[in-house]
KOLZA-201576 format. One record per residue: x negated, z negated, y negated of N, C-alpha, C, O in turn. Coordinates in steps of 0.02 Angstrom, whole numbers, padded with zeros to 5 digits, always signed. Layout:
BEGIN
XZYXZYXZYXZY ...
//
This chain:
BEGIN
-00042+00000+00060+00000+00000+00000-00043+00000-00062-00045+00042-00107 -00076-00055-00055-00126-00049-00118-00189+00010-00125-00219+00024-00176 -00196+00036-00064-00245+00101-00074-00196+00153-00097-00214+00191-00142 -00125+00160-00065-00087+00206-00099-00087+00233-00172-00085+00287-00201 -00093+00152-00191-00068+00136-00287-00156+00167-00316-00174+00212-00353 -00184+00128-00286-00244+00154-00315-00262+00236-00322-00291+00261-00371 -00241+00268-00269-00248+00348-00272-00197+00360-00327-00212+00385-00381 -00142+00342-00311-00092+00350-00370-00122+00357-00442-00112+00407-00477 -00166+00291-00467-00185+00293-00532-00232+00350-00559-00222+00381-00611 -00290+00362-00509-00329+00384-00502-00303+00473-00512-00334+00509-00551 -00247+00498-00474-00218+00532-00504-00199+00552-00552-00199+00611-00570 -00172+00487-00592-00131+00493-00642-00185+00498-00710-00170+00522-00765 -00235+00476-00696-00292+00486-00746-00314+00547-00735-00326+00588-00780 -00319+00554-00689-00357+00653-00704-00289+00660-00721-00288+00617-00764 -00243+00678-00719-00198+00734-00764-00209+00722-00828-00206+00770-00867 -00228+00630-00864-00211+00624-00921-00287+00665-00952-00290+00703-01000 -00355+00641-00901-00429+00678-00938-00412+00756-00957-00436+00786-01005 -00365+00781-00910-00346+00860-00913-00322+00877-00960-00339+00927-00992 -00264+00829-00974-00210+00845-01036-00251+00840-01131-00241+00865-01186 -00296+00792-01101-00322+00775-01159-00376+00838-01188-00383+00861-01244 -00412+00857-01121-00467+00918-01135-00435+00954-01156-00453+00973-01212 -00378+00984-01133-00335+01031-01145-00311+01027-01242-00320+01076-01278 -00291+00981-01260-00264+00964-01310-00336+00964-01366-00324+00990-01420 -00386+00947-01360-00440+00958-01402-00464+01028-01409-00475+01060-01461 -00472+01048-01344-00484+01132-01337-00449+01176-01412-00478+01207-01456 -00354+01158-01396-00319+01169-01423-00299+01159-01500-00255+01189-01531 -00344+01107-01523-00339+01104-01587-00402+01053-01608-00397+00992-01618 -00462+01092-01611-00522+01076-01611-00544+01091-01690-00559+01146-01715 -00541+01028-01721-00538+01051-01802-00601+00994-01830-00609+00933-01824 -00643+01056-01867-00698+01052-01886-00724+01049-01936-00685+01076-01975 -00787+01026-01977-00787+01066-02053-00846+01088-02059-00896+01059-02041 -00841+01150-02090-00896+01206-02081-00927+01194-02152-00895+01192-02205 -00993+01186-02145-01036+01184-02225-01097+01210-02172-01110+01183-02118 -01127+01261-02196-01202+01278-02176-01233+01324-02232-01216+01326-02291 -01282+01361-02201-01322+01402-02260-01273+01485-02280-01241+01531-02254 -01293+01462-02332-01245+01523-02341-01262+01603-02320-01219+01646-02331 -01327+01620-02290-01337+01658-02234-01293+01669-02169-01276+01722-02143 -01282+01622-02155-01257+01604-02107-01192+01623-02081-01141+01602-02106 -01192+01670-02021-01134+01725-02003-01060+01661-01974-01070+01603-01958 -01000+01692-01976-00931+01636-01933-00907+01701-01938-00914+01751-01973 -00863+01670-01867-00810+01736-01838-00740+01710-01842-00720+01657-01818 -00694+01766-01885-00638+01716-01912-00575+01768-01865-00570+01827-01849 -00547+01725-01860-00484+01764-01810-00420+01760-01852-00391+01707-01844 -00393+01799-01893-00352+01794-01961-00292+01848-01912-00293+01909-01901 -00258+01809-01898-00189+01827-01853-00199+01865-01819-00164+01915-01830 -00238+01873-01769-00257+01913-01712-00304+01976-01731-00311+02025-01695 -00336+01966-01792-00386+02023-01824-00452+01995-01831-00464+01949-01870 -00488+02016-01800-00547+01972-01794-00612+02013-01854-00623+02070-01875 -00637+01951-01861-00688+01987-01945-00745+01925-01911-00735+01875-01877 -00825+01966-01948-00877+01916-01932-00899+01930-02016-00899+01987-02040 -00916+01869-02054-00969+01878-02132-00990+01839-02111-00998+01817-02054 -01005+01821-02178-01071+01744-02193-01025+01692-02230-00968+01701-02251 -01067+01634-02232-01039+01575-02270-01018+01592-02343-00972+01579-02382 -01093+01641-02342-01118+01646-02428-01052+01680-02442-01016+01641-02472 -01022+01743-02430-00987+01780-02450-00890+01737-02461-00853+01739-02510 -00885+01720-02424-00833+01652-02408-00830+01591-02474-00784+01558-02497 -00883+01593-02486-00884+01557-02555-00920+01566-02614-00950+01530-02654 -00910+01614-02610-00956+01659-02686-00903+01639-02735-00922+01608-02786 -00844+01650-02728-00781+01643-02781-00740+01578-02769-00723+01566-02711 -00719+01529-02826-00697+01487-02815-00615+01507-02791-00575+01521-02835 -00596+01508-02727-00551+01520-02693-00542+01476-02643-00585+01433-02634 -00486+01479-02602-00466+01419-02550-00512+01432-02502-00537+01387-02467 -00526+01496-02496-00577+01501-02449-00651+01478-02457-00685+01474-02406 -00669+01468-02497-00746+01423-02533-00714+01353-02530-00762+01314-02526 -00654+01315-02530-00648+01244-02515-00636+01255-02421-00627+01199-02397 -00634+01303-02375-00642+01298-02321-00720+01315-02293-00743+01312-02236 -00740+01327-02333-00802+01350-02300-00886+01317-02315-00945+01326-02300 -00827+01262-02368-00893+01238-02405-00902+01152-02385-00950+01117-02402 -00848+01132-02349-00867+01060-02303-00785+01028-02341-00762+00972-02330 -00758+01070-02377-00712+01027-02420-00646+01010-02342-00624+00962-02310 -00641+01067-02344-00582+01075-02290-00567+01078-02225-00568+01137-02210 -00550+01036-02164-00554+01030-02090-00534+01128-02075-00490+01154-02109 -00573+01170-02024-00530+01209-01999-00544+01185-01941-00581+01143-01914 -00487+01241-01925-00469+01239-01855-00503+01321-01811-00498+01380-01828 -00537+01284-01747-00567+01354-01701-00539+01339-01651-00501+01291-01646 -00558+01390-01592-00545+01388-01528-00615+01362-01486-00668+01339-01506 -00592+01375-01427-00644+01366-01381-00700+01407-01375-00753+01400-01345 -00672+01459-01415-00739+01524-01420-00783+01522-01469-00833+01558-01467 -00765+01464-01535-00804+01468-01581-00773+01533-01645-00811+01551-01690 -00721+01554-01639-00671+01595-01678-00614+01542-01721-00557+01522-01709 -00662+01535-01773-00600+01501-01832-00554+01533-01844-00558+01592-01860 -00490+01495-01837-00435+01538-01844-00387+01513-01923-00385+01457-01948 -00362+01559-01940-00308+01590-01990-00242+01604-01991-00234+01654-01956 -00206+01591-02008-00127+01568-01973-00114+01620-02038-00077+01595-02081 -00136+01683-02053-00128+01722-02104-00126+01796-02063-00151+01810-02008 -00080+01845-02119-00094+01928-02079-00156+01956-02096-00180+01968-02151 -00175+01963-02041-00249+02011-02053-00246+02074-02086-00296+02107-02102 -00199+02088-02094-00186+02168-02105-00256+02178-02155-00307+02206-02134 -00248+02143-02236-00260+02153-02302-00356+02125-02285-00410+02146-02308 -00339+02072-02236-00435+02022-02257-00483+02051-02256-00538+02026-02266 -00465+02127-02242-00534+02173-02237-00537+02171-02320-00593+02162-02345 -00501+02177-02348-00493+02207-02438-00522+02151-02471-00566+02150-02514 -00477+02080-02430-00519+02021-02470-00576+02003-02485-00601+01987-02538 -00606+02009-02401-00698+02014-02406-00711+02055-02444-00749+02028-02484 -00700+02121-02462-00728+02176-02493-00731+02138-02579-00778+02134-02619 -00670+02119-02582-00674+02099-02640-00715+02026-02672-00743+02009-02724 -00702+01998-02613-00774+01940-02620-00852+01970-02627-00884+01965-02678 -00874+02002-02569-00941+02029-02563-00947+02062-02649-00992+02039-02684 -00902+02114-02677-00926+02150-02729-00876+02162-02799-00880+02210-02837 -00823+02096-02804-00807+02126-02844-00745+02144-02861-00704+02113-02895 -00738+02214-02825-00697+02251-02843-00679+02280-02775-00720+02285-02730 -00609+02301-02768-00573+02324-02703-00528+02373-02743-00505+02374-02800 -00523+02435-02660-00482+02498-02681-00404+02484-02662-00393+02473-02602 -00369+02484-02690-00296+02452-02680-00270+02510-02663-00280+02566-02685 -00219+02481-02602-00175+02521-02567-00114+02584-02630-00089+02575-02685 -00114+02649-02575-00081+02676-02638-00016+02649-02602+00005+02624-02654 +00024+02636-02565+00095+02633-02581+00109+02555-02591+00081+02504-02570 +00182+02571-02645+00204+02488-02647+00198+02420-02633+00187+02367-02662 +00221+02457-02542+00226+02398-02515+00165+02363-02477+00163+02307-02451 +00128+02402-02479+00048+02356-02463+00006+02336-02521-00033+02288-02522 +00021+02378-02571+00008+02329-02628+00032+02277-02641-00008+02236-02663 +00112+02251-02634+00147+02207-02654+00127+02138-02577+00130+02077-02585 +00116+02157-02538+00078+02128-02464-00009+02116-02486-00030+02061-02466 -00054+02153-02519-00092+02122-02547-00092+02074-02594-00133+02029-02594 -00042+02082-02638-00036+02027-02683-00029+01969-02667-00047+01920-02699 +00015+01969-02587+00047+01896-02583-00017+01847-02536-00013+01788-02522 -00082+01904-02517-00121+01874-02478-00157+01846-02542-00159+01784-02544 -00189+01880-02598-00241+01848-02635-00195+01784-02683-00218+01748-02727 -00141+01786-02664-00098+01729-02707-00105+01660-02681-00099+01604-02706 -00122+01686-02613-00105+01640-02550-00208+01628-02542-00227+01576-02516 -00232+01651-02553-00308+01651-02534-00322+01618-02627-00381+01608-02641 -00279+01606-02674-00289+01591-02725-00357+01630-02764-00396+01597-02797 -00362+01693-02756-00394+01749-02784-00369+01763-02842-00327+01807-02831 -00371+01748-02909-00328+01769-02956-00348+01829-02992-00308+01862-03025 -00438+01848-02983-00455+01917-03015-00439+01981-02974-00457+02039-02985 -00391+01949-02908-00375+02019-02866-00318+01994-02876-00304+02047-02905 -00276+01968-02879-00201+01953-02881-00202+01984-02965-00171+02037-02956 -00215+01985-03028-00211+02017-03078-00195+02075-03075-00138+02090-03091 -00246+02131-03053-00242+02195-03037-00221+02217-02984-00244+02270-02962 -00180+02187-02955-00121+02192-02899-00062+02198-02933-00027+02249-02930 -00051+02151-02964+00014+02145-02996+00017+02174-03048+00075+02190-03061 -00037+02197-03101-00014+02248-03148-00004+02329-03125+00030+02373-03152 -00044+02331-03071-00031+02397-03042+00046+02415-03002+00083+02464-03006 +00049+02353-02966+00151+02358-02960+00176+02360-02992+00225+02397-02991 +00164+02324-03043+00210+02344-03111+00226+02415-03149+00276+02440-03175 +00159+02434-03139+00157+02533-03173+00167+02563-03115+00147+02619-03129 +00183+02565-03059+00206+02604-03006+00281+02593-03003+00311+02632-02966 +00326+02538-03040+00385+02521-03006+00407+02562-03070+00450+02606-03071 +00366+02537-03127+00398+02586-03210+00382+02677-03190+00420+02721-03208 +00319+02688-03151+00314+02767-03127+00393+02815-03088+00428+02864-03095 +00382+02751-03042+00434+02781-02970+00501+02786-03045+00527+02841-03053 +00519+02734-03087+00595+02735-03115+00570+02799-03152+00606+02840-03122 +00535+02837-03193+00535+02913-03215+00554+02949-03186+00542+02949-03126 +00593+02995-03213+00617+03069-03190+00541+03083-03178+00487+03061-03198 +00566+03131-03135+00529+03196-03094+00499+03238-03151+00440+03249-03164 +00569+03266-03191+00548+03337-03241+00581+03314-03284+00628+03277-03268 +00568+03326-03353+00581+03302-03410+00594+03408-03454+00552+03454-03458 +00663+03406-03475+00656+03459-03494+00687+03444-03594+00741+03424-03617 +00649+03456-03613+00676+03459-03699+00740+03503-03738+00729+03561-03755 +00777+03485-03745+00817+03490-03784+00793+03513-03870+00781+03465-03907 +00787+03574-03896+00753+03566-03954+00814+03564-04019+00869+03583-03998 +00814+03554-04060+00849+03533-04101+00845+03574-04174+00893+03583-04212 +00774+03597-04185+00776+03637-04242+00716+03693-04230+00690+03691-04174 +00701+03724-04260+00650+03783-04252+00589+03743-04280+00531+03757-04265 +00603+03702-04315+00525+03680-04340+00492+03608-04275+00438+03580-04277 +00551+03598-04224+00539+03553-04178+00502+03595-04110+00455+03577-04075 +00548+03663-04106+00515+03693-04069+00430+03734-04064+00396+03749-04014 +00418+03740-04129+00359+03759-04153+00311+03707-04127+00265+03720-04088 +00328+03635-04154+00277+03581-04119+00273+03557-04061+00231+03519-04038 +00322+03581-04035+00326+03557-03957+00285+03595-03925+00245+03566-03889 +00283+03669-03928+00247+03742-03905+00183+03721-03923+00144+03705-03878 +00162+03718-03995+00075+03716-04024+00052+03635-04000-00009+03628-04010 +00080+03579-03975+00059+03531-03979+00037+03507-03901-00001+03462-03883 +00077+03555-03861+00037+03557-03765-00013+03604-03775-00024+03645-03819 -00058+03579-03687-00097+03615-03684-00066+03683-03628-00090+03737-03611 -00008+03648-03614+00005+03708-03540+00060+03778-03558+00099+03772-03606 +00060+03820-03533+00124+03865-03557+00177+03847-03553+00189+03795-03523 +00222+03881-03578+00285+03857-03581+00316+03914-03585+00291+03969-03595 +00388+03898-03576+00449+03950-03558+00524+03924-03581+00554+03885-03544 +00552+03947-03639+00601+03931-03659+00664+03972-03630+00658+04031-03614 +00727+03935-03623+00783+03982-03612+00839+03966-03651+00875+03916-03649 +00842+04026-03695+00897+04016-03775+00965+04028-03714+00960+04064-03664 +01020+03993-03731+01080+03989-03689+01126+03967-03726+01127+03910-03751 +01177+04017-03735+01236+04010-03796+01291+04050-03801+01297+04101-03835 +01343+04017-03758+01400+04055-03734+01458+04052-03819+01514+04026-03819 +01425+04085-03882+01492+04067-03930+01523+04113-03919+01513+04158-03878 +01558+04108-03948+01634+04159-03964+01614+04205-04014+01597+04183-04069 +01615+04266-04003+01602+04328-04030+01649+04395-04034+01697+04402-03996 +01634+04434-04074+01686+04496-04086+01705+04530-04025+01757+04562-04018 +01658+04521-03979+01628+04549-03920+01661+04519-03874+01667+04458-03876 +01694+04564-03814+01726+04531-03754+01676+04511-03695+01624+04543-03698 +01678+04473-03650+01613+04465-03598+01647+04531-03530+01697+04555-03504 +01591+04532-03530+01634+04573-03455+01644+04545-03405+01629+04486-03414 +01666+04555-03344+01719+04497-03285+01643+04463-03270+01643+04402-03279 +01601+04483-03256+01522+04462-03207+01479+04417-03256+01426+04390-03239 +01510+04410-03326+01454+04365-03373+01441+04307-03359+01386+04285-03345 +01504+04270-03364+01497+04215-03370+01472+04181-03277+01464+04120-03275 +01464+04210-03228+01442+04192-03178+01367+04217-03177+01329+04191-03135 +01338+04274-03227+01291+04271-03234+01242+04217-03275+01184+04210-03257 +01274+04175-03340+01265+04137-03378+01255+04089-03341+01202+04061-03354 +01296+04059-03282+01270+04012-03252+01208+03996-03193+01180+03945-03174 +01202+04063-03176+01137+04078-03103+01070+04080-03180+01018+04048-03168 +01072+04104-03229+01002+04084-03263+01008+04028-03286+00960+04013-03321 +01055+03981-03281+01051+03922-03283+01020+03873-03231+00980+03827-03239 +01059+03905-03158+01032+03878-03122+00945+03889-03068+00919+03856-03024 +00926+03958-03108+00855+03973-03112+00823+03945-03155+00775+03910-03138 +00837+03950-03205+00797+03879-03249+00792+03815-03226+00740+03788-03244 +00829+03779-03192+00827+03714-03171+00796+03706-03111+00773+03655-03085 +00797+03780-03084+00742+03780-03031+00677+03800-03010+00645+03799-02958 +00667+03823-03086+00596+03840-03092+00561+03791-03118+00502+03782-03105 +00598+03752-03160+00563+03687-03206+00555+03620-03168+00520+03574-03189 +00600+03621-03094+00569+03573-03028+00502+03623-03007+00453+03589-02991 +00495+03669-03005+00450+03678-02950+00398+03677-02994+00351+03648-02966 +00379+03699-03065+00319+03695-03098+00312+03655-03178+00284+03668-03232 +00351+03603-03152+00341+03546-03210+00300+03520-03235+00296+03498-03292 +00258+03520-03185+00175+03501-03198+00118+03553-03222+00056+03550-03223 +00168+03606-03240+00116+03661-03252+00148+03703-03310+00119+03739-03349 +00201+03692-03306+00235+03717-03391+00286+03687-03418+00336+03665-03389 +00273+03685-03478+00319+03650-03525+00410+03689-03537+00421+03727-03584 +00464+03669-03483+00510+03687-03504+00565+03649-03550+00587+03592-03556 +00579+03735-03586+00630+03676-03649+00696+03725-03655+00691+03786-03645 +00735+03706-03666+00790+03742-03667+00834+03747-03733+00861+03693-03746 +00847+03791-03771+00857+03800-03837+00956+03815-03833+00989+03862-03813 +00972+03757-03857+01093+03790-03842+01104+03792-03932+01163+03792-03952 +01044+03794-03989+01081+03788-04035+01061+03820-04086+01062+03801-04145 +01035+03890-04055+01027+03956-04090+01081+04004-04077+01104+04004-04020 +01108+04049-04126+01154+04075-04116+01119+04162-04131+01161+04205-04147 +01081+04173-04128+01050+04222-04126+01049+04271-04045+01056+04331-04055 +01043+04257-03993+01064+04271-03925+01097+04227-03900+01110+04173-03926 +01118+04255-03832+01180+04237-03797+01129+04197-03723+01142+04141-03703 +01067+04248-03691+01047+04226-03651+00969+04259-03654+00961+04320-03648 +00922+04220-03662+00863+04275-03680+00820+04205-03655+00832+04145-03667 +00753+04246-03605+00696+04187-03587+00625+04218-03644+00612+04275-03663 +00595+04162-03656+00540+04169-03688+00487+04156-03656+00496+04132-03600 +00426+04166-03677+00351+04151-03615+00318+04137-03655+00307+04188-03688 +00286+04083-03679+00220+04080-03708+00165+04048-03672+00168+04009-03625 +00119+04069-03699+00043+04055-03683-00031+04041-03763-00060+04075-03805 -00029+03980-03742-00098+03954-03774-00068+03932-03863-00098+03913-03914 +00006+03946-03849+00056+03913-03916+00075+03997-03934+00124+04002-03970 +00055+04036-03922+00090+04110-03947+00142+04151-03878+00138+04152-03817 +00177+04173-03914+00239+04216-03882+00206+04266-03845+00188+04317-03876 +00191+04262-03771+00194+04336-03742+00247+04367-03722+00227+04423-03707 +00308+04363-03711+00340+04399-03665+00422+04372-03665+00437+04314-03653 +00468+04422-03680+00531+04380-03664+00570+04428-03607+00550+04480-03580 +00616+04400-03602+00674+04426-03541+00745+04411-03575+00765+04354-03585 +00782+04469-03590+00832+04474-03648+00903+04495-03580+00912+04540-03538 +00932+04442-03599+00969+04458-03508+01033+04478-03526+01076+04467-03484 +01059+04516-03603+01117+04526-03621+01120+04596-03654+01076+04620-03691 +01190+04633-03632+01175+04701-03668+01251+04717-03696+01299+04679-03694 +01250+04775-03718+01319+04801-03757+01319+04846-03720+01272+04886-03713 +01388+04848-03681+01417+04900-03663+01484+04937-03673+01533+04900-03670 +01495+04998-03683+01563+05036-03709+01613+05049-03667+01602+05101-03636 +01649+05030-03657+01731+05052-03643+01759+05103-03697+01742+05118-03754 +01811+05126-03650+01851+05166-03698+01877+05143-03772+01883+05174-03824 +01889+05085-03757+01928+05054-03817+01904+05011-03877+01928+05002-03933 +01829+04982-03837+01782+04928-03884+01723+04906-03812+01712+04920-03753 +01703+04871-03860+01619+04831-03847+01654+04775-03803+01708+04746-03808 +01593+04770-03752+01577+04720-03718+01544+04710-03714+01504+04757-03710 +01507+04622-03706+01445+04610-03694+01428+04590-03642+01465+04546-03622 +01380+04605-03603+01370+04601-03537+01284+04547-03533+01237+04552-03572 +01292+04494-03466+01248+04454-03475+01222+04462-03388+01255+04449-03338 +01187+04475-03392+01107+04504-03322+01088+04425-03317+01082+04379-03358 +01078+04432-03234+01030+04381-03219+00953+04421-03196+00940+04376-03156 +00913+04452-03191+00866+04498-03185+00819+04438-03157+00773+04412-03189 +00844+04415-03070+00782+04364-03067+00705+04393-03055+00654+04363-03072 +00705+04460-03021+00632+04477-02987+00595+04464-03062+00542+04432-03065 +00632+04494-03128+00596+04502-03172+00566+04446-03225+00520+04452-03265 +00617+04378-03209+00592+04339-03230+00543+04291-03185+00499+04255-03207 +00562+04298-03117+00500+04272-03070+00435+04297-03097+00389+04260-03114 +00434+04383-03103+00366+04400-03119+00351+04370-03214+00291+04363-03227 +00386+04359-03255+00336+04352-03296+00325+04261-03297+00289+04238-03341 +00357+04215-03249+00349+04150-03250+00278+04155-03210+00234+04116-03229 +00265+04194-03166+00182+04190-03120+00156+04229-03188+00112+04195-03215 +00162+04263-03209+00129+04296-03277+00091+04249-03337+00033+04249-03356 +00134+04220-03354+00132+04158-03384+00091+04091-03354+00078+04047-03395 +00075+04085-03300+00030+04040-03260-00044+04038-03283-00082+03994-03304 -00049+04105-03270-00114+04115-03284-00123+04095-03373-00182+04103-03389 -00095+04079-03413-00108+04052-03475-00137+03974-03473-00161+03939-03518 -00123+03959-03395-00142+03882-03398-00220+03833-03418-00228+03776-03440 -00274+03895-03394-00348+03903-03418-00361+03893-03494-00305+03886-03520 -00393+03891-03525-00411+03883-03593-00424+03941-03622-00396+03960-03673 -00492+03990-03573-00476+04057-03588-00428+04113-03583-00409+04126-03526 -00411+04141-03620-00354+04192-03616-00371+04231-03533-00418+04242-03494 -00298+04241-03540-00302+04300-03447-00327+04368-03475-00316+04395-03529 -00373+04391-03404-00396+04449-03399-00349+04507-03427-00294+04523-03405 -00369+04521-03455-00311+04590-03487-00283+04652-03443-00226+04676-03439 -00359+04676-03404-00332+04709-03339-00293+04688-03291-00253+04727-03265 -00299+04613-03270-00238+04584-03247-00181+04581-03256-00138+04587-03212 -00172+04571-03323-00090+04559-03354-00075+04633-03339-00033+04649-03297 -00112+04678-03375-00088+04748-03361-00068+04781-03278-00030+04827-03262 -00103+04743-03246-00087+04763-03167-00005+04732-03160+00046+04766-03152 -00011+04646-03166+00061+04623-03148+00106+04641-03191+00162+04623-03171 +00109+04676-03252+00150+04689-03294+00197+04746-03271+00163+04794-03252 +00271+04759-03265+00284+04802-03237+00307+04854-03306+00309+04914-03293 +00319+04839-03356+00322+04877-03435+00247+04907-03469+00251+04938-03523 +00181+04897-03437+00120+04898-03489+00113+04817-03509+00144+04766-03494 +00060+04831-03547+00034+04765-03599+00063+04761-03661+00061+04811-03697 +00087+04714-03677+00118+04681-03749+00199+04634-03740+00205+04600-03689 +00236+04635-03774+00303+04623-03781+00337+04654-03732+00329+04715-03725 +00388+04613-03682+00423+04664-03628+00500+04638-03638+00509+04577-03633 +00535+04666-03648+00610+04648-03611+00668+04668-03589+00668+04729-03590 +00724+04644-03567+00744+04664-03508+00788+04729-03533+00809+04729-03591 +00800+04781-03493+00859+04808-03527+00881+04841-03471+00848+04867-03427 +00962+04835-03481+01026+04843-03408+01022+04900-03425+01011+04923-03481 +01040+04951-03333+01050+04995-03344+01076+05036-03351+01060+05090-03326 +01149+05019-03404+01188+05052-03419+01179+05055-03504+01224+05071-03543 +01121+05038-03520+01108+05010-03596+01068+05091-03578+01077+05135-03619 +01028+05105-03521+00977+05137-03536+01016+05219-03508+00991+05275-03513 +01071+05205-03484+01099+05264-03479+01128+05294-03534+01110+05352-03542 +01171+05268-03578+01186+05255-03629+01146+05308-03685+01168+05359-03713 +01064+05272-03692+01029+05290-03725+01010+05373-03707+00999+05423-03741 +01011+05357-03640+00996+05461-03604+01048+05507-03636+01038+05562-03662 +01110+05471-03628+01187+05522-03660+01157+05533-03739+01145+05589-03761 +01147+05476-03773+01140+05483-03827+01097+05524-03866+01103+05547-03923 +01042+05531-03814+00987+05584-03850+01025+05662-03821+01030+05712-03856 +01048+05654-03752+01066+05704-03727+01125+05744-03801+01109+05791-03836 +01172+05717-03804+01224+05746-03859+01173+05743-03928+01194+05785-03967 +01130+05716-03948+01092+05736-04001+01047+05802-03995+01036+05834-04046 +01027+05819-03944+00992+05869-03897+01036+05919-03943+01014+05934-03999 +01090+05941-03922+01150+05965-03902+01176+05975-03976+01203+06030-03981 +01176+05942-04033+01205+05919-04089+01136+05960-04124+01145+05979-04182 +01069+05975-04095+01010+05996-04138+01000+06068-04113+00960+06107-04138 +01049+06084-04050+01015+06164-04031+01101+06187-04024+01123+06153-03978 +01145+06222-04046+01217+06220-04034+01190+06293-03991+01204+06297-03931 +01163+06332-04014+01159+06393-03970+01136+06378-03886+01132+06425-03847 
//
């Protein structure tokens, strides 16, 4: 009976020597002060990093009161101090301890995830330029895309044109009421160079200045092209045509022709003027002033010389 009890205890103490090794193993907390040469392997939420002391406390941070005898950590059995933190960012932190300065994540949300590590690592010269940079990315992202001008007077449009450096392309658009009837196809044409304008000024916003002119009454629908602040080139998308009885005015969408002088116009983006043999190659009119004309404007004009022909030789 009594040898029973005795094995019994004897038992009961190795489980407790076990439980106990076990339990120190398990939370074996230390305090690290050595030379600041001196390499530690840190296990920062399952991301493992090896530096030095020195680098760990170069900057007065929580991490220089852990590394400098102030603060118990905690390792394992391997000699891997551990970090109850996401490793994702601690590569950036060291970087920014060792030198300084760190390259910050371009999107948001790892910036806004760096911030909360050096807030938390009490880094405040990397938590600064964390947080002012979220700040001008959150004011970036709220900007429109394309910004198109509205001009208001001719002496506004003048400075808007001479005061960029990139080309630009205006589209005068002005459905008034005139002596003139539209013909059935206008006003669906009035709206497709509307909706080519709005889709040329997404695709090259960053490369030309579009502005859109509704409060000239001088045309109905006419594109302009400039380059280097002077007028090369327009596209006049409205014509007069005769009926038996009176005038109509008729309004063209002519996209091939305004595709070609918007790539026309590109090449103004350089400082030096475009090759002249160039323009003259893509030009489908020659070199100078081009614009559009329907072709019933230009049939028109054939009758007209034709009966003048006719009106100068009667024999």
């Amino acid at each position: 009976m009594q040898s029973d009890y005795l094995k019994y205890d004897k038992k009961k103490l190795h489980i407790i020597r076990v439980f106990q090794a076990n339990l120190i193993v398990m939370s074996d907390k230390t305090v690290i002060k050595g030379n600041p040469s001196e390499y530690v392997k840190l296990n920062v939420g399952g991301c493992l990093y090896y530096t030095t002391i020195g680098t760990l406390t170069k900057h007065d941070t929580m991490l220089r009161a852990m590394f400098s005898g102030r603060m118990e950590v905690l390792s394992d059995s391997d000699g891997w101090i551990l970090i109850d933190r996401s490793g994702k960012h601690f590569g950036t932190i060291l970087n920014f301890l060792r030198d300084g300065t760190a390259t910050l994540p371009e999107s948001s949300k790892d910036l806004a995830e760096l911030l909360a590590e050096a807030k938390y690592y009490c880094i405040g010269e990397l938590a600064e330029p964390c947080n002012q940079a979220l700040t001008k990315r959150k004011e970036r992202e709220a900007e429109p895309i394309c910004k198109v001008p509205l001009i208001t007077s001719q002496k506004e449009e003048e400075m808007l044109i001479s005061s960029t450096a990139k080309p630009a392309i205006k589209l005068l658009i002005n459905r008034h009421n005139n002596k003139y009837s539209y013909t059935s196809t206008s006003d669906d044409n009035l709206l497709k160079n509307i909706e080519l304008f709005d889709k040329l000024s997404l695709w090259y916003s960053n490369r030309v200045l579009f502005i859109k002119d509704v409060i000239s009454t001088s045309e109905i629908c006419c594109w302009v092209f400039y380059g280097h602040g002077k007028k090369v080139s327009e596209v006049c998308c409205t014509s007069i045509v005769y009926a038996t009885d009176k005038k109509h005015t008729k309004v063209e969408c002519p996209e091939a022709r305004i595709y070609e002088e918007t790539l026309n116009i590109l090449l103004y983006e350089s400082r030096n003027a475009p090759d002249q043999e160039l323009m003259q190659a893509t030009a489908a009119r020659g070199s100078g002033m081009s614009s559009y004309t329907s072709d019933e404007e230009e049939e028109r004009s054939g009758l007209d010389r034709l009966r003048s022909n006719k009106s100068n030789n009667p024999g």
